[in-house]
C-alpha positions in Angstrom: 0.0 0.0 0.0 1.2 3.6 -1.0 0.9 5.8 2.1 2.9 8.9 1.0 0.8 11.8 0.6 0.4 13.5 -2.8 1.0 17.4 -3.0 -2.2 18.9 -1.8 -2.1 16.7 1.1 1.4 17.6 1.7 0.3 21.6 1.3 -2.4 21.1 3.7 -0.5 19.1 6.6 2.0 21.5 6.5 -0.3 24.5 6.1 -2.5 23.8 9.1 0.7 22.8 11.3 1.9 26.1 10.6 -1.0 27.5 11.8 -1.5 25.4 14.7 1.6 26.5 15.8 1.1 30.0 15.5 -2.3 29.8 17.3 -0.9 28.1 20.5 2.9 28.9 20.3 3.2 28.6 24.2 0.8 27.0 27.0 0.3 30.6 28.2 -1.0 31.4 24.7 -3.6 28.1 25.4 -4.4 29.4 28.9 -5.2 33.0 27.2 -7.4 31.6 24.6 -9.4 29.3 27.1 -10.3 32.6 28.9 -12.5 33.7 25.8 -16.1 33.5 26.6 -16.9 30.6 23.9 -13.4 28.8 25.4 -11.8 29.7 22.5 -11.5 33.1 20.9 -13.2 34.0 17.2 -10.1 35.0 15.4 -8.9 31.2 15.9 -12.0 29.6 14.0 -11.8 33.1 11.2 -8.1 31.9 10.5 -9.1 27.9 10.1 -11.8 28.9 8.0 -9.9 31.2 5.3 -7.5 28.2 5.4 -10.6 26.1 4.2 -10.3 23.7 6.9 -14.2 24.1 7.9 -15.2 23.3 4.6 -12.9 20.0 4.0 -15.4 17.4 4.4 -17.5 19.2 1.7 -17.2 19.0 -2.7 -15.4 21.4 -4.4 -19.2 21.9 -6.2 -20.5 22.8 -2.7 -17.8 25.3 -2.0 -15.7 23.2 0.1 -12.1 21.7 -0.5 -13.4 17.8 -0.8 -11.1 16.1 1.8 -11.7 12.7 2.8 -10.4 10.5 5.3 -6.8 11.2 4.8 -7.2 15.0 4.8 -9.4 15.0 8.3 -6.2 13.1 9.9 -3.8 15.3 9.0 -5.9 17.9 10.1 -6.8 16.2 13.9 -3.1 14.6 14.1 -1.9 18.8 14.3 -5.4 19.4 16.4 -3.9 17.0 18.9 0.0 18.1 18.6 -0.8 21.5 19.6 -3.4 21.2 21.5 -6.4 23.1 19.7 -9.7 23.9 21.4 -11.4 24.9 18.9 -14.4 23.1 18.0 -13.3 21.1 15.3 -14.4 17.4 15.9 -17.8 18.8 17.3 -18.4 20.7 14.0 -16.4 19.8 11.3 -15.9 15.9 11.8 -19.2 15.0 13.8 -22.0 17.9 12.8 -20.9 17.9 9.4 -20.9 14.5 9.0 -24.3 13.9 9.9 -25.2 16.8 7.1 -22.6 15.4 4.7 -24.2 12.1 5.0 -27.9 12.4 5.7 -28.8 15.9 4.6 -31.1 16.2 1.5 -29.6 18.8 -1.3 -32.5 21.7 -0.2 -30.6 20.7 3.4 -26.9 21.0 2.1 -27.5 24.1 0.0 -28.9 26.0 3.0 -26.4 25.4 5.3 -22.8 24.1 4.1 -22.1 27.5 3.1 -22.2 29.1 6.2 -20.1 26.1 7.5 -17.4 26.8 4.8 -17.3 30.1 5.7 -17.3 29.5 9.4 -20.6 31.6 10.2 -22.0 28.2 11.2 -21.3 25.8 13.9 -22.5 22.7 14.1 -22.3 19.7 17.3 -23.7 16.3 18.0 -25.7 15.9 20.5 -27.0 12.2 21.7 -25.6 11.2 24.8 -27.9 10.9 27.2 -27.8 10.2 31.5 -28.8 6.8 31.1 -27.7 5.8 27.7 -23.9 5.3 28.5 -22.3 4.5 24.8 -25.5 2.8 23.4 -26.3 4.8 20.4 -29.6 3.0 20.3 -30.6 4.0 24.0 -32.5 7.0 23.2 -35.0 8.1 26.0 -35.5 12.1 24.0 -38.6 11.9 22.0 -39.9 13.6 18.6 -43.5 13.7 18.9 -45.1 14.0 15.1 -47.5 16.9 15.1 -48.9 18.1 11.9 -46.1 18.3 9.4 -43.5 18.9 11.9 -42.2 17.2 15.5 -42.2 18.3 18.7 -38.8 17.9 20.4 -38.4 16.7 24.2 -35.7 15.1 26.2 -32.1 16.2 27.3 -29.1 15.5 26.4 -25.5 15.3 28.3 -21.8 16.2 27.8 -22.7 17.9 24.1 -19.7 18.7 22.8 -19.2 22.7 22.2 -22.9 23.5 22.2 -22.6 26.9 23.7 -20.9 27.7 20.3 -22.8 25.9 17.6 -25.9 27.2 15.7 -27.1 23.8 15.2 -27.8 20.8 17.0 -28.0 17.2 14.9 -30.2 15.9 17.7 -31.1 12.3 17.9 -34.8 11.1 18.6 -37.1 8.5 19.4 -40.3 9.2 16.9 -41.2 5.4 17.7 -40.6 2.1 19.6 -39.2 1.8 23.1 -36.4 3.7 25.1 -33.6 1.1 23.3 -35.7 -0.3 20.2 -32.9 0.1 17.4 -35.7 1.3 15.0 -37.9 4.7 15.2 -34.7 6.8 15.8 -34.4 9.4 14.0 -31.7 12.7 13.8 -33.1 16.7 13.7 -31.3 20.2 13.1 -32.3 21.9 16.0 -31.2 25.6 16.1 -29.7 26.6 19.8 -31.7 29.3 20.0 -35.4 27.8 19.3 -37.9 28.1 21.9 -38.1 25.3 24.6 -33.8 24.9 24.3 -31.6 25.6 27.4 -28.2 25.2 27.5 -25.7 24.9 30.6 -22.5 25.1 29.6 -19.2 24.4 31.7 -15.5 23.4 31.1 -14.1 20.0 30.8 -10.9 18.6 31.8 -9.0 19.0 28.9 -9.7 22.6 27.9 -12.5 21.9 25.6 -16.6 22.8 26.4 -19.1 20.6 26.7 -23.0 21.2 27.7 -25.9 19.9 29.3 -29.0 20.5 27.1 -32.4 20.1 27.4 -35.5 20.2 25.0 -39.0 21.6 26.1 -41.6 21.1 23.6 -39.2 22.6 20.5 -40.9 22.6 17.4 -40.0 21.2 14.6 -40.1 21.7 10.9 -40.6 18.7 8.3 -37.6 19.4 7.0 -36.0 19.2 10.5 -35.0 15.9 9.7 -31.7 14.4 8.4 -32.7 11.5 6.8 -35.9 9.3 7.6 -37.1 10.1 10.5 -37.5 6.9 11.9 -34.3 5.2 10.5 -31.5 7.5 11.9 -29.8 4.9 13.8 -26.9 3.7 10.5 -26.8 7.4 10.3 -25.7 8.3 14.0 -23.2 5.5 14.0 -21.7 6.4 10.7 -21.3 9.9 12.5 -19.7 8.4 15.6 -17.6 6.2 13.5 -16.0 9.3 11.8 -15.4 10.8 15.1 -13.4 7.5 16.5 -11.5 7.9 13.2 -10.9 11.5 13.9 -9.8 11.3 17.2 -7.6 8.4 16.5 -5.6 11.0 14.4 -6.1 13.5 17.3 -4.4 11.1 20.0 -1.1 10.3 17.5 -0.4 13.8 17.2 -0.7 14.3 21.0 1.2 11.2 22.1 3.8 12.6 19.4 4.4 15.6 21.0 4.4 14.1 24.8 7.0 11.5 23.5 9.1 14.2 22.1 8.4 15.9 25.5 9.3 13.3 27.6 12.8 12.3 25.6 13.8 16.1 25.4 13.3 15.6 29.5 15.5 12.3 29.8 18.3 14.3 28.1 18.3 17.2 29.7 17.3 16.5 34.0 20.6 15.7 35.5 20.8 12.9 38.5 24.1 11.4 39.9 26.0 14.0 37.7 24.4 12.7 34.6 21.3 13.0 32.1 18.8 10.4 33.7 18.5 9.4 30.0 21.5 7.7 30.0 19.7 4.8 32.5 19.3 1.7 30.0 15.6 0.9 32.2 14.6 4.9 31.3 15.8 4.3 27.6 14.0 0.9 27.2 10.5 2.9 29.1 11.0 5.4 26.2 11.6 2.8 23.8 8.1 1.2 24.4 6.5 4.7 24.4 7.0 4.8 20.9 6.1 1.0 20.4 2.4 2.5 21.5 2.8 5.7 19.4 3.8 3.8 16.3 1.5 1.4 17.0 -1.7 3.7 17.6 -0.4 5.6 14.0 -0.7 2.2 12.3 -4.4 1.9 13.6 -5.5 6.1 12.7 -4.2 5.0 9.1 -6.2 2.0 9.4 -9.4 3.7 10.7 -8.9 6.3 7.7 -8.5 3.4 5.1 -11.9 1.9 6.5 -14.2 4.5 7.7 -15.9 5.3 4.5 -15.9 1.2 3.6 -19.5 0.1 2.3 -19.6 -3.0 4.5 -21.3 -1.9 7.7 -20.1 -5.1 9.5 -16.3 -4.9 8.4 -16.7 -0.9 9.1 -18.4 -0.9 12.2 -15.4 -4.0 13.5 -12.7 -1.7 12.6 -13.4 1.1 14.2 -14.2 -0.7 17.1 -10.3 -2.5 17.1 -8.9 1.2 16.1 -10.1 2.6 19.4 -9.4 -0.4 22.0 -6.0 0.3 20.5 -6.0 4.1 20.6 -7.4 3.7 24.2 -4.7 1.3 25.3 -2.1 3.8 23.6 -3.1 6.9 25.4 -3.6 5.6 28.8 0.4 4.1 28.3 1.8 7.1 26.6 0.3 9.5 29.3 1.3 7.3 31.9 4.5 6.8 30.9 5.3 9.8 30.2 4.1 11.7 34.0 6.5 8.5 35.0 9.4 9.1 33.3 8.9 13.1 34.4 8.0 12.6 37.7 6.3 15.6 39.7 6.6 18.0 36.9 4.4 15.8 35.2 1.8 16.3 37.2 1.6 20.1 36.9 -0.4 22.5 35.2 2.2 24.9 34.4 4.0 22.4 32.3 2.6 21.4 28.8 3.2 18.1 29.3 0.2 17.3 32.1 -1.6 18.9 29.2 -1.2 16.7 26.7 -2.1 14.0 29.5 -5.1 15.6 30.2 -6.0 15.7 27.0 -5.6 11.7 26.2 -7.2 10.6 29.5 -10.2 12.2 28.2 -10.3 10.9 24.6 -10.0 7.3 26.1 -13.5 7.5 26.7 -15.1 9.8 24.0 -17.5 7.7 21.6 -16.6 4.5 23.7 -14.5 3.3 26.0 -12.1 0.2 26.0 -14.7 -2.5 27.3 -17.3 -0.8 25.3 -15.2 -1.7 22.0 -14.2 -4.9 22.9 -17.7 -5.8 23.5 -18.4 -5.2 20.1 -16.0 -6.8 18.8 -17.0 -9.9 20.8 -20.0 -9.3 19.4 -19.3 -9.2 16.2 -17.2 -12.3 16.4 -20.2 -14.2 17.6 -22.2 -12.8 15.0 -24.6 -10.5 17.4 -23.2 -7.2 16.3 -26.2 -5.4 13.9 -25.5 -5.0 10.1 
């Protein structure tokens, strides 16, 4: 297999690194930016989007750049080296997705250019208290009235929805709380009637939201999708996310490996670098085993993500984050190890970086979640 990048790709890893870079240049600079009142300030997202990195998942025809799978890991793999908060996996890998995927053409016409432009935001929102990672466990109901729905329900931990316009929302129109049928997914503005947001910082630097739905009305065209088959479309959605933060957590377990070497060579102990200790060496070593390893499986997850076989597609996404998991918790480990207390610190990028993989070890499923399904699958139980 041929995984060199051709030019464009080439022009675009290295365009957003640059920018990247300039954007958070220090951890003070990160700490500045967290400050704003969105967690992240607008002249960030203004700069990605005359880059063109809000429109990548969209056709050239549409107005965007027409990335795939490759071009949204280069983009997350310099998301995660330099720590970026700004909405990017909440809007352009998981919203967009769901509109890439399920939105009609009146849909996509309507909205992908405000995306492109960066005027619009978009999130996912379909955890709920009780639901855990069952995408099918959806309690939130859309009540058919008329032509429209009426929305109702909460949901929890929505990623950035204090700075998205639009919600893809997902709803029960029929069957019971965890019936994999009657599910459907709905563009719900923030700012309709009967929608309250309470917003609050996570761990990591990003935003995330509690949200709750009281009687919101609903257009027709509301809907991504049928109505009442939304289910392959939500885990399509997640599956693009576990791709995209696979990419995420390579680039942030690079930087923390090229963190914690830089530290082996340079903290003196017994009148020499501690690096010179053949057990540190060999620790370091087996850092990069995982970091190699985890890149091999974001390549993977790229190379299958958009594969018609939902079975195949659904099993390899599955194996890409039990190894991603596995990967970050080691890496991050390792690394406050091999630092000792300065690890530990918020001053020092490093804890960070930490931070920052501890939480993406269970977004969109954690390691027993995954393996489950891959049991599952095994055994033949695991849904088309």
């Amino acid at each position: 297999m041929d995984f060199d990048l051709n030019e464009d790709q080439s022009l675009l890893r290295d365009s957003v690194e640059r920018l990247a870079a300039d954007l958070y240049p220090s951890l003070e600079s990160r700490q500045a930016r967290l400050k704003a009142p969105l967690g992240f300030p607008a002249e960030g997202w203004t700069a990605l989007s005359e880059l063109g990195v809000t429109g990548l998942p969209f056709s050239e025809e549409e107005g965007g750049l027409g990335g795939g799978p490759v071009e949204t890991l280069l983009v997350m793999e310099a998301v995660g080296r330099n720590l970026v908060v700004e909405p990017l996996l909440a809007s352009l890998v998981l919203g967009s997705t769901a509109l890439r995927l399920g939105g009609s053409a009146a849909q996509k016409e309507r909205l992908v250019p405000g995306l492109v432009a960066g005027d619009l935001r978009l999130t996912l929102a379909h955890t709920e208290r009780q639901s855990r990672y069952d995408l099918a466990d959806v309690a939130t109901t859309a009540r058919r009235s008329g032509d429209g729905f009426v929305l109702s329900g909460a949901k929890s931990v929505v990623p950035n929805a204090d700075a998205a316009g639009l919600m893809v929302v997902s709803a029960r129109v029929s069957g019971e709380r965890r019936d994999p049928h009657g599910i459907g997914l709905f563009l719900v503005p923030t700012d309709a009637a009967g929608v309250a947001i309470e917003a609050y910082p996570t761990q990591d630097g990003g935003r995330a939201a509690e949200v709750s739905f009281s009687d919101v009305t609903l257009p027709a065209d509301a809907a991504l999708g049928d109505p009442e088959g939304g289910l392959p479309l939500l885990e399509r959605v997640v599956e693009h996310g576990i791709a995209a933060l696979a990419a995420e957590a390579v680039g942030s377990m690079d930087a923390l490996h090229k963190l914690t070497v830089e530290y082996l060579k340079t903290r003196k102990q017994f009148g020499v670098s501690v690096g010179s200790f053949q057990a540190l060496q060999h620790r370091a070593v087996d850092m990069l085993i995982q970091l190699e390893q985890a890149r091999s499986m974001a390549l993977y997850a790229a190379m299958m993500v958009d594969t018609a076989d939902a079975k195949a597609r659904a099993a390899a996404l599955s194996a890409v984050k039990v190894q991603i998991n596995k990967a970050c918790r080691y890496v991050g480990q390792e690394a406050v190890q091999l630092h000792g207390g300065i690890g530990m610190t918020l001053e020092y990028i490093g804890a960070h970086h930490f931070k920052r993989l501890a939480m993406i070890e269970y977004q969109l499923g954690d390691t027993a979640h995954h393996l489950r399904r891959i049991t599952q699958d095994e055994n033949g139980l695991l849904a088309a």
